[in-house]
Backbone as CSV, one residue per row, in Angstrom:
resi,resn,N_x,N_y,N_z,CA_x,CA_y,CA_z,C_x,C_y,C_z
1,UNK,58.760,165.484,136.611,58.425,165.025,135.254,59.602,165.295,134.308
2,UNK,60.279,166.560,134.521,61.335,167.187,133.611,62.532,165.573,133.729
3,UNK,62.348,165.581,135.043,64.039,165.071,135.199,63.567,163.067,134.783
4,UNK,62.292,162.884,134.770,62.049,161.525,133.975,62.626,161.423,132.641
5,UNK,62.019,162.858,131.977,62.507,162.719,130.525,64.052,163.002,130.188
6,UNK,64.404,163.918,131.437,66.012,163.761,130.953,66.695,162.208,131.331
7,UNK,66.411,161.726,132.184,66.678,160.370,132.776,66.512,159.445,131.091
8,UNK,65.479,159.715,130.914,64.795,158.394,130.181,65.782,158.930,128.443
9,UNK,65.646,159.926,128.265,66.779,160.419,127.392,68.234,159.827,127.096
10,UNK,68.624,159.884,128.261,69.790,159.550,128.569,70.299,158.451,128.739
11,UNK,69.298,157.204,129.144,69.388,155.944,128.858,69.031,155.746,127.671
12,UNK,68.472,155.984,126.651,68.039,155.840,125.466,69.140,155.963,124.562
13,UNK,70.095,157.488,124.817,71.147,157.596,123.951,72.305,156.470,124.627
14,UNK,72.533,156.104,125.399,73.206,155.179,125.702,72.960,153.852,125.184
15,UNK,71.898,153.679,125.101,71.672,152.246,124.152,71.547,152.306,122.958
16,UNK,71.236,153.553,122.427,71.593,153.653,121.046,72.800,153.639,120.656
17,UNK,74.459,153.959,121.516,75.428,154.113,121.466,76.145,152.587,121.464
18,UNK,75.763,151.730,122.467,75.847,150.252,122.594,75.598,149.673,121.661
19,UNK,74.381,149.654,121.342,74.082,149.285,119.860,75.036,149.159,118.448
20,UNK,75.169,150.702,118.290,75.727,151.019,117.493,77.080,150.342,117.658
21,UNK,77.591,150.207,118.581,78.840,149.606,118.843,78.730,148.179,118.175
22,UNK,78.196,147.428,118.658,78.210,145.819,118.588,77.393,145.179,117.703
23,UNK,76.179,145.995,117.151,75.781,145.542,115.940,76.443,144.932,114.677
24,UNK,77.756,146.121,114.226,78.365,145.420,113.388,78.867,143.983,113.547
25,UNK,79.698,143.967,114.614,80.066,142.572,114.805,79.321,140.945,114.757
26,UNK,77.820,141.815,115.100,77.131,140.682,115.241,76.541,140.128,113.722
27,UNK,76.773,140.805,112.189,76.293,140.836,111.424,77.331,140.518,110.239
28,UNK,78.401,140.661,111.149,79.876,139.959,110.306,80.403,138.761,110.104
29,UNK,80.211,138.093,109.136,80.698,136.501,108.717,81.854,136.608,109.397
30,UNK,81.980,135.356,109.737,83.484,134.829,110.592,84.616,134.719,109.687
31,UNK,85.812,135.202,109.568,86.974,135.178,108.795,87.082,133.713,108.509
32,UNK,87.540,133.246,106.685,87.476,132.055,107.122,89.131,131.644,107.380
33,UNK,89.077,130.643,107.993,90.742,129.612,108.784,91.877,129.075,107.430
34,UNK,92.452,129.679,107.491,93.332,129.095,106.123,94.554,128.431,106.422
35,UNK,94.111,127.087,106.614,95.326,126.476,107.052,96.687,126.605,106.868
36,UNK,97.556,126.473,107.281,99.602,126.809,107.066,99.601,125.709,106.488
37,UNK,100.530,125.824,105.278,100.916,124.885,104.829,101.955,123.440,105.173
38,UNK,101.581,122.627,105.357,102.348,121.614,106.178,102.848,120.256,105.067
39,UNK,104.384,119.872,105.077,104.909,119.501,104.358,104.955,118.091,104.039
40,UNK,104.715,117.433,103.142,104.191,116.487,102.298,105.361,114.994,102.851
41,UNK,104.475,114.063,103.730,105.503,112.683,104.245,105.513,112.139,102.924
42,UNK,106.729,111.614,102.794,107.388,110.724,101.405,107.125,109.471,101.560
43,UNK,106.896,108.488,100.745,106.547,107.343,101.419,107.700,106.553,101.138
44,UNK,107.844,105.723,101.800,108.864,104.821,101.364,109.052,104.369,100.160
45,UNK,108.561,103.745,99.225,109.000,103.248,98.069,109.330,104.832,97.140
46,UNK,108.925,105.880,97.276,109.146,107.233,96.857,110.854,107.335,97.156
47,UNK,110.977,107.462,98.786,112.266,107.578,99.035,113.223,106.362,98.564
48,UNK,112.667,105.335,98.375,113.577,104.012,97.940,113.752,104.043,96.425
49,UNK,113.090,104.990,95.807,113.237,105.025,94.500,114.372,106.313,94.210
50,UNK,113.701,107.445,94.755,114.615,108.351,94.775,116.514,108.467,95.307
51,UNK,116.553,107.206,96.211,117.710,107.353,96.629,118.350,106.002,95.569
52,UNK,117.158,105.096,95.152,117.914,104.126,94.097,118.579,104.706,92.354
53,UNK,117.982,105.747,92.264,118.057,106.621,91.437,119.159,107.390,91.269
54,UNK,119.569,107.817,92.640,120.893,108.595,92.487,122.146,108.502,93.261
55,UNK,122.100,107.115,94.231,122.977,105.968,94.722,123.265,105.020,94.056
56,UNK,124.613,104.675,93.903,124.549,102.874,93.275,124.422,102.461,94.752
57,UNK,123.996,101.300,94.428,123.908,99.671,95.191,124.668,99.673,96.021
58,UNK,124.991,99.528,97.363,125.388,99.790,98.472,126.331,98.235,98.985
59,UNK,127.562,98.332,99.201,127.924,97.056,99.559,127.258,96.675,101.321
60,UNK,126.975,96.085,101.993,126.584,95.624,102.907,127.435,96.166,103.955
61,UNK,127.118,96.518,105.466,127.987,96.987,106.244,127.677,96.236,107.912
62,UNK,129.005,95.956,108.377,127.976,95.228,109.753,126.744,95.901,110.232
63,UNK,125.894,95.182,110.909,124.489,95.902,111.766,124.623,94.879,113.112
64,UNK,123.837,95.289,114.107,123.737,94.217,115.213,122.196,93.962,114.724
65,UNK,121.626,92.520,114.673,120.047,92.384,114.230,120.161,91.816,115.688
66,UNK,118.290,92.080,115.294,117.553,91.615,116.844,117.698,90.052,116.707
67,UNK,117.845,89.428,117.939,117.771,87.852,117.858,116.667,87.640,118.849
68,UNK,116.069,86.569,118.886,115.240,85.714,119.525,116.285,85.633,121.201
69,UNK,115.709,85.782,122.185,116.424,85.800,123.642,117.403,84.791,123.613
70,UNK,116.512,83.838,123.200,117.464,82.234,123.665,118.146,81.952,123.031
71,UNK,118.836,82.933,121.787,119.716,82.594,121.278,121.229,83.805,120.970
72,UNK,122.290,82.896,120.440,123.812,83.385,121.060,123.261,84.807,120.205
73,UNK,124.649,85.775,121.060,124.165,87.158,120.217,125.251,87.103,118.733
74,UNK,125.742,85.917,118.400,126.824,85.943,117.367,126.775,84.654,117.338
75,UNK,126.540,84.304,115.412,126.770,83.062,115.282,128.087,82.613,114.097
76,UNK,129.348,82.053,114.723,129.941,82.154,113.965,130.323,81.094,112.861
77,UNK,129.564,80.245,112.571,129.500,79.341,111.177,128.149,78.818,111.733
78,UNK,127.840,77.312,110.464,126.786,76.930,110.121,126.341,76.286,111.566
79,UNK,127.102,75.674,112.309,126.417,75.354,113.133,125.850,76.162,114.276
80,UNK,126.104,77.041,114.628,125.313,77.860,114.939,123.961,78.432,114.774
81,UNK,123.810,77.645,113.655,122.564,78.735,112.673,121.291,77.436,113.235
82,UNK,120.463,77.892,113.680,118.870,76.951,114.175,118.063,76.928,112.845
83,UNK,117.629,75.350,113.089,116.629,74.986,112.065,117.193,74.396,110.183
84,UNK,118.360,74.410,110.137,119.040,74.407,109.239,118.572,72.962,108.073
85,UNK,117.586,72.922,106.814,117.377,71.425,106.644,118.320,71.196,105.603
86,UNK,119.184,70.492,105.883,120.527,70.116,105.449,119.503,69.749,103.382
87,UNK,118.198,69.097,103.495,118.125,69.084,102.024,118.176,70.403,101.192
88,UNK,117.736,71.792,102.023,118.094,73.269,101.128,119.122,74.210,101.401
89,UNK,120.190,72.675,101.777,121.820,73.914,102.405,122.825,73.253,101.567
90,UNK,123.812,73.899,101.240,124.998,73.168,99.779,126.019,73.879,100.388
91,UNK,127.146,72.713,100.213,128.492,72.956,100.021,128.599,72.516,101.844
92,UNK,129.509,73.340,102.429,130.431,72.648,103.360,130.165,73.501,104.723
93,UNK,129.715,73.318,105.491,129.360,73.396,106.949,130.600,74.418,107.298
94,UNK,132.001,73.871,107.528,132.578,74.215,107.384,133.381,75.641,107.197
95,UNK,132.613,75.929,105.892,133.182,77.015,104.606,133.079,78.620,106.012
96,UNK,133.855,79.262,105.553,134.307,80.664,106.371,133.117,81.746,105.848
97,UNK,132.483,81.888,104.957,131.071,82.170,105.377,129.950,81.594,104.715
98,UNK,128.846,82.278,105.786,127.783,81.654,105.468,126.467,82.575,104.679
99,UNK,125.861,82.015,104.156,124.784,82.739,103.490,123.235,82.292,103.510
100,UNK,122.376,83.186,104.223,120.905,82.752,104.245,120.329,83.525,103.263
101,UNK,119.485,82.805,102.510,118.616,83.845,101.513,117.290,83.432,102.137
102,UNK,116.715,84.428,101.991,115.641,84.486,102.576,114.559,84.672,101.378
103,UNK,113.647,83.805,101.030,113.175,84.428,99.484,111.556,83.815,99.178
104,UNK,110.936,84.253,98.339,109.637,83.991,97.863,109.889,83.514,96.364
105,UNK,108.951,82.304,96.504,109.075,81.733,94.975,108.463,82.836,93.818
106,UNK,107.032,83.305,94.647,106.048,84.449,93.572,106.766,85.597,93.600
107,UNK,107.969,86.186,94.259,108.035,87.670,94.099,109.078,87.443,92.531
108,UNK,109.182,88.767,92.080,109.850,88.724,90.862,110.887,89.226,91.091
109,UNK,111.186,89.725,92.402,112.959,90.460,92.506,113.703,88.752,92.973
110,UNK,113.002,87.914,93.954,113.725,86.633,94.061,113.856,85.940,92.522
111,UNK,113.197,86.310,92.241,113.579,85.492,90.896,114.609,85.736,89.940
112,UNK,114.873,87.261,89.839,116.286,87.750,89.439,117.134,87.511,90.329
113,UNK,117.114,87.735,91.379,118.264,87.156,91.994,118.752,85.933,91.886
114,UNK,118.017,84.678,92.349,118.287,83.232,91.773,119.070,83.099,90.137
115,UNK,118.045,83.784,89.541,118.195,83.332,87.458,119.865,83.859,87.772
116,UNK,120.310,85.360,88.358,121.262,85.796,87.242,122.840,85.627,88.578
117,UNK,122.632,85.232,89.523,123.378,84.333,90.526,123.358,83.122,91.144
118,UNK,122.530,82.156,91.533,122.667,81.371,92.095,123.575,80.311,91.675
119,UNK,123.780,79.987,90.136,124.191,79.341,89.352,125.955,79.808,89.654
120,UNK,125.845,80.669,89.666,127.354,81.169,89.763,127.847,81.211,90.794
121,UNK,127.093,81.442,92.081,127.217,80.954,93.033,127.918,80.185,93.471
122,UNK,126.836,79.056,93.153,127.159,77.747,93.673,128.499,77.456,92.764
123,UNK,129.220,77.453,91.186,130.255,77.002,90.721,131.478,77.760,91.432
124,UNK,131.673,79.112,92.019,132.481,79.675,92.122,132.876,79.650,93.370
125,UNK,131.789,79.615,94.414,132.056,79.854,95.738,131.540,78.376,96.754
126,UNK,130.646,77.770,96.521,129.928,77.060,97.332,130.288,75.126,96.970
127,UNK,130.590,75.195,96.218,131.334,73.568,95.796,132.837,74.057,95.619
128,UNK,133.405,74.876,95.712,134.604,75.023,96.697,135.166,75.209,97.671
129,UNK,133.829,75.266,98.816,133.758,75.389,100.072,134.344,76.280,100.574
130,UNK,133.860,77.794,99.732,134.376,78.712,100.378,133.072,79.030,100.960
131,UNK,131.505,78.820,100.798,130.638,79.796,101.078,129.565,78.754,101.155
132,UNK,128.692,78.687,102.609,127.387,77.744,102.857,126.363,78.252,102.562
133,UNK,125.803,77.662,101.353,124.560,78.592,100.935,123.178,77.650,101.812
134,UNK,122.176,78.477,102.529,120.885,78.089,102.751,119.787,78.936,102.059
135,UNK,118.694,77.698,101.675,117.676,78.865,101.179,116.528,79.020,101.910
136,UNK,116.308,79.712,102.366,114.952,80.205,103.940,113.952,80.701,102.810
137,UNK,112.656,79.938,103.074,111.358,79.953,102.921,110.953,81.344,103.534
138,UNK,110.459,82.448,102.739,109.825,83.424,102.942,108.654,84.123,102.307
139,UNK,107.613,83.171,102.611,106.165,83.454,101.679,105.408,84.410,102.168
140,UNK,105.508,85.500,100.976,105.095,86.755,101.723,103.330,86.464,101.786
141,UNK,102.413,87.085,102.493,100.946,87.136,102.619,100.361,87.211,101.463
142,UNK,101.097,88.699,100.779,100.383,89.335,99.945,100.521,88.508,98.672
143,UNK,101.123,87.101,98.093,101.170,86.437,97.541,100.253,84.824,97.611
144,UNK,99.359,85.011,96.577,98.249,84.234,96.639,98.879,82.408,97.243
145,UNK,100.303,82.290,96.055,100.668,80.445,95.366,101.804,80.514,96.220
146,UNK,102.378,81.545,96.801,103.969,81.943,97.173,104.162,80.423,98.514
147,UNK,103.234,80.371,99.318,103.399,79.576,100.247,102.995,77.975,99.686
148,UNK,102.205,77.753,98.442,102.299,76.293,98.106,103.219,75.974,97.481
149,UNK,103.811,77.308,96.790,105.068,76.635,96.356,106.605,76.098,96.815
150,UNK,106.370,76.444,98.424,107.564,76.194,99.629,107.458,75.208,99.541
151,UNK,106.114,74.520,99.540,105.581,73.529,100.394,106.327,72.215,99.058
152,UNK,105.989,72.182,97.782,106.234,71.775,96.643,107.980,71.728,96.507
153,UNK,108.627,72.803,96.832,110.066,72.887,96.865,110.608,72.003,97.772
154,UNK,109.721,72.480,99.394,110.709,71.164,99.838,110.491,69.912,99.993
155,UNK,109.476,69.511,99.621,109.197,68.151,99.290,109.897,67.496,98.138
156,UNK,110.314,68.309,97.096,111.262,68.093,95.814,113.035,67.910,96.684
157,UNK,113.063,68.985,97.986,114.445,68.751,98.275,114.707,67.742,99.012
158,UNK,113.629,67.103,99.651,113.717,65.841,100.598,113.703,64.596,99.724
159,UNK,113.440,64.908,98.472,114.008,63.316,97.188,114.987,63.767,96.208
160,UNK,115.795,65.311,97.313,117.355,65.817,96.097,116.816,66.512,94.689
161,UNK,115.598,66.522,94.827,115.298,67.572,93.412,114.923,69.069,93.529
162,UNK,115.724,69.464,94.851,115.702,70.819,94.962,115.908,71.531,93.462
163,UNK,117.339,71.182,93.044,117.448,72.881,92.153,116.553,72.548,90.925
164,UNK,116.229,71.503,90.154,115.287,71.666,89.093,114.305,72.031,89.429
165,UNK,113.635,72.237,90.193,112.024,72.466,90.917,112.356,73.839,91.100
166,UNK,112.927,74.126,91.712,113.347,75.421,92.490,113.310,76.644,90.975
167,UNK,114.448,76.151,90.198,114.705,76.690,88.815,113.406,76.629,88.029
168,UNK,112.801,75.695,88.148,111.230,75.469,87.015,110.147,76.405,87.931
169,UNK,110.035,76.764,89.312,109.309,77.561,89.669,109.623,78.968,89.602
170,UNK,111.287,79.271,89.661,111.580,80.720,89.098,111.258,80.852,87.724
171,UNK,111.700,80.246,86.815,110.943,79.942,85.369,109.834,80.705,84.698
172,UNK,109.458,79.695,85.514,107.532,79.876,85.083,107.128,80.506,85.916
173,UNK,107.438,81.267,86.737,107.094,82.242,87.548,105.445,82.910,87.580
174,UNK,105.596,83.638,85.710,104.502,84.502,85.655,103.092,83.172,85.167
175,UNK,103.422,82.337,84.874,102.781,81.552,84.404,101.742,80.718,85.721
176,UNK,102.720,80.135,86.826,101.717,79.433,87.420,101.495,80.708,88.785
177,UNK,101.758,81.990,88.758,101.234,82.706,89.834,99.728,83.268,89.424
178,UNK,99.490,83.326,87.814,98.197,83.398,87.209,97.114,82.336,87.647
179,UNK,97.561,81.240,87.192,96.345,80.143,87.146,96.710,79.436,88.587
180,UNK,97.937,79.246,89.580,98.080,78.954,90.698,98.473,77.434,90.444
181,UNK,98.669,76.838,88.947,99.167,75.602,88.761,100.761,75.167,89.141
182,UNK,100.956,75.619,90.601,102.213,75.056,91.077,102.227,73.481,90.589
183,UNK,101.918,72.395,90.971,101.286,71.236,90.541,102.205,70.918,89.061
184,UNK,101.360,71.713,88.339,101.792,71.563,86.904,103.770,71.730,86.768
185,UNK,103.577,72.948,87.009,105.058,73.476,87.308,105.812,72.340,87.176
186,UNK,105.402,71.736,88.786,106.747,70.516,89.411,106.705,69.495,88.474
187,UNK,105.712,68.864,88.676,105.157,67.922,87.296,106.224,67.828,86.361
188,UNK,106.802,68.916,85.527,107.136,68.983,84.263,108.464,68.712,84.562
189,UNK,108.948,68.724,85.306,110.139,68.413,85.983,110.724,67.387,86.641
190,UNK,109.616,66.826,86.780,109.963,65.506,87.900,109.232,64.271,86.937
191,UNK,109.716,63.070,87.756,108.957,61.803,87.121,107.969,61.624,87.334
192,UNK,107.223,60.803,87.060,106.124,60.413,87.434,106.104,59.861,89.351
193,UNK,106.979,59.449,88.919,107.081,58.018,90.516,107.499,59.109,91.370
194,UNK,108.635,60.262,91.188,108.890,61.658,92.225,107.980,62.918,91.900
195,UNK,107.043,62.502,91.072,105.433,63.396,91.714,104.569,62.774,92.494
196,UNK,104.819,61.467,92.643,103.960,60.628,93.511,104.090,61.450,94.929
197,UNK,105.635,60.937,95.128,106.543,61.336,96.475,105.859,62.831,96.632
198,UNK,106.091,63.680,95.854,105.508,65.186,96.285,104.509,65.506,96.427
199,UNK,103.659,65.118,95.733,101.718,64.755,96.091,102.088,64.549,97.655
200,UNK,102.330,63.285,97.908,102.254,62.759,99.491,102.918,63.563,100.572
201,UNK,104.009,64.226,100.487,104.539,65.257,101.194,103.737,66.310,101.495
202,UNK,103.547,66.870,100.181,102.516,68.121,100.087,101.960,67.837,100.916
203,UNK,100.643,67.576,100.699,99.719,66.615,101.521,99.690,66.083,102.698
204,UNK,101.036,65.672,103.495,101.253,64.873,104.788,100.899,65.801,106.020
205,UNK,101.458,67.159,105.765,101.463,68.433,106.964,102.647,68.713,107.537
206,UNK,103.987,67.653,107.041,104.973,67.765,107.494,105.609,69.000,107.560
207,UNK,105.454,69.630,106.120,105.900,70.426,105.653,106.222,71.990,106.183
208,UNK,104.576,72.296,106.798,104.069,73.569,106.779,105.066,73.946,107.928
209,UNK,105.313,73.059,109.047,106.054,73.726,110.185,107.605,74.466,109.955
210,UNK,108.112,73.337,108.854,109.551,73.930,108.421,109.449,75.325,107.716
211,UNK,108.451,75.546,107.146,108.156,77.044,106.610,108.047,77.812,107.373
212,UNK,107.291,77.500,108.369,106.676,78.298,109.638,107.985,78.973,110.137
213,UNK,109.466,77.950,110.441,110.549,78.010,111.024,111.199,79.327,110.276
214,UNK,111.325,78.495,109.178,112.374,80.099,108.708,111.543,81.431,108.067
215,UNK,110.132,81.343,108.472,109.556,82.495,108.215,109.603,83.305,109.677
216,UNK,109.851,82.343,110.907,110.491,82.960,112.512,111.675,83.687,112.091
217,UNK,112.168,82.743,111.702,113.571,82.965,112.088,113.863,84.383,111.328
218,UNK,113.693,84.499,109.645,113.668,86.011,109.108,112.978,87.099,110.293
219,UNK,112.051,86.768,110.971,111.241,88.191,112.095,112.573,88.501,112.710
220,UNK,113.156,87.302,113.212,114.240,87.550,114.065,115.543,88.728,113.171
221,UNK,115.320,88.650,112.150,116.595,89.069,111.281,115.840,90.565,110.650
222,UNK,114.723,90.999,111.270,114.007,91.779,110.740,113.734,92.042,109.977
223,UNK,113.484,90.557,108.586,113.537,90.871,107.362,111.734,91.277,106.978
224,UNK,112.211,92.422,106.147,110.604,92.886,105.385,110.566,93.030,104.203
225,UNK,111.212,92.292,103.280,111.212,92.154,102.482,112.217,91.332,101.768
226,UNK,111.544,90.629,100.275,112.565,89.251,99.976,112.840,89.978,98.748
227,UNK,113.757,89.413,98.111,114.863,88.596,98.918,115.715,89.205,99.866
228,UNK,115.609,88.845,100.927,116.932,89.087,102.054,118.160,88.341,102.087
229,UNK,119.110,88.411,101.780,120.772,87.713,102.380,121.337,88.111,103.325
230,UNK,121.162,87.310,104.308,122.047,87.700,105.544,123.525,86.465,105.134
231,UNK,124.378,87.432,105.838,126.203,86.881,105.384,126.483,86.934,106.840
232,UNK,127.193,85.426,106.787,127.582,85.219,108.653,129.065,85.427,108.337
233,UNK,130.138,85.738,109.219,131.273,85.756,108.618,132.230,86.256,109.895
234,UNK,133.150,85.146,110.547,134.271,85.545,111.661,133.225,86.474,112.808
235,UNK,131.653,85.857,113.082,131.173,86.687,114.468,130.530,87.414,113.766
236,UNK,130.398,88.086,112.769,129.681,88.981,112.246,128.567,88.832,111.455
237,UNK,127.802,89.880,111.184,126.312,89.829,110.612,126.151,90.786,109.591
238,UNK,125.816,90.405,108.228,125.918,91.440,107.367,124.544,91.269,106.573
239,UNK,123.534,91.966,106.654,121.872,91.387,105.920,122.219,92.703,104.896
240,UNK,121.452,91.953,103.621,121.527,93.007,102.831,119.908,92.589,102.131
241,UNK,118.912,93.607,102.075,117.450,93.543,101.578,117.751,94.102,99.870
242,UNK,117.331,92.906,98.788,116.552,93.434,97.682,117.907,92.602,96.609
243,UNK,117.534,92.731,95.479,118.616,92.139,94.627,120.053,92.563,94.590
244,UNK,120.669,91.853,94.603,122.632,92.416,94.375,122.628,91.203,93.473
245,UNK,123.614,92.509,92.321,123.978,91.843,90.663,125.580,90.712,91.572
246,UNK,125.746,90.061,90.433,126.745,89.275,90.970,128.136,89.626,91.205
247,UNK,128.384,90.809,90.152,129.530,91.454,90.516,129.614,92.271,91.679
248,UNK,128.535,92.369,92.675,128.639,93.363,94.364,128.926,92.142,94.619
249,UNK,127.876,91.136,94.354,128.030,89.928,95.272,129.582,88.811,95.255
250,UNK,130.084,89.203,94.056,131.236,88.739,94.059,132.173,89.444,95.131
251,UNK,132.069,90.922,95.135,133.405,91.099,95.448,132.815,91.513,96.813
252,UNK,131.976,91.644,97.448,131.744,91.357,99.109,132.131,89.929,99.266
253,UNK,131.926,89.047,98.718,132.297,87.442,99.219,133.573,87.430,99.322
254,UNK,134.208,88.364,97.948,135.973,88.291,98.127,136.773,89.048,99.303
255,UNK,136.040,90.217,99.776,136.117,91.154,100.983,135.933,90.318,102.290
256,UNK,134.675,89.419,102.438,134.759,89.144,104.005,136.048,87.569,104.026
257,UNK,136.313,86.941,102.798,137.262,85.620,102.727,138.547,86.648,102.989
258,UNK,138.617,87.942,102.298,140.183,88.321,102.689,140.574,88.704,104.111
259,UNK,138.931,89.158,105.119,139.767,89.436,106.504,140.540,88.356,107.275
260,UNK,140.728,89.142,107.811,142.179,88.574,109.159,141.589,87.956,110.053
């Protein structure tokens, strides 16, 4: 009997000892997790602002761009260049370089670019056949009118009324991207008898594929944004994304005419 109660004793203080052990733990809130601090991704237009901010404007530098397989890995003048519609290309086949703009009627950086160069452009460099200007259709998505107004442009360039149309849609820019009155736009510009002609173009379906083309052809040039200028020049490839004032653009044109 003695040695039950020492037995039974003795397991007793042992579980009172266990107890005592692990109780606390079991009655203790869990520490809470305080995450490490982990450092903040910049987004692009952040970093494109920040480095526009405390960089000037960058003259253009060769790149190799991706091309489409089936085509040369270097194109060295206009003929080279696929898809080309001689009604939105000026000056001389010829000329020692070449220039694609790649552009949207609705964005507002193509539109500075056109207003405060194209004009000068064309008097200084391109009817002296130093420089083949093309203008590549690039209607971005996120632009409601951007793609009817390709459609309107080149139907104006297939009866030679590219640059007034072209100029009256940079123009009025903020005006018909509101109400979407491309229509009106051309209208005001053209005759009666060459709004006929553009009604019927519009309208035919001819159109949409040539857009289609040089909205390829920019994937190929990896353009993501308009305005893009790619500069062909002796084999070489020079794309430059976003507006250049005319004085970069002058004196890169005077840089690639002076090589050897």
């Amino acid at each position: 009997m003695n040695r039950r109660r020492i037995l039974a004793g003795i397991l007793s203080a042992s579980l009172l000892g266990f107890l005592a052990l692990f109780l606390p733990t079991l009655h203790r809130a869990p520490e809470p997790v305080v995450p490490s601090p982990q450092p903040l991704a910049q987004s692009d237009s952040q970093t494109s602002s920040s480095r526009a901010e405390s960089e000037p404007p960058a003259i253009p530098t060769p790149v190799i761009v991706a091309k489409a397989a089936s085509r040369p890995p270097a194109r060295q003048s206009a003929a080279g260049l696929p898809d080309v519609d001689l009604h939105k290309a000026f000056g001389s086949k010829n000329a020692p370089v070449v220039m694609e703009v790649f552009s949207d009627f609705q964005c507002p950086a193509c539109k500075t670019l056109f207003t405060t160069t194209n004009r000068r452009l064309m008097d200084d460099y391109v009817t002296s056949g130093k420089v083949y200007l093309i203008h590549r259709d690039y209607p971005l998505p996120m632009h409601a009118y951007s793609r009817v107004a390709a459609r309107y442009a080149r139907a104006a360039a297939q009866l030679g009324k590219v640059e007034p149309v072209e100029q009256a849609l940079f123009q009025n820019q903020e005006k018909w991207e509101q109400n979407g009155d491309v229509d009106g736009t051309v209208a005001a510009v053209l005759s009666p008898a060459e709004m006929a002609k553009v009604r019927a173009l519009v309208k035919g379906g001819t159109l949409e594929p040539l857009i289609d083309k040089d909205y390829a052809l920019g994937q190929t040039y990896n353009v993501n944004q308009t305005p893009t200028t790619v500069f062909h020049c002796k084999g070489q490839t020079y794309p430059y994304s976003g507006v250049m004032t005319y004085d970069i653009l002058k004196q890169f044109l005077d840089q690639l005419l002076s090589q050897k």
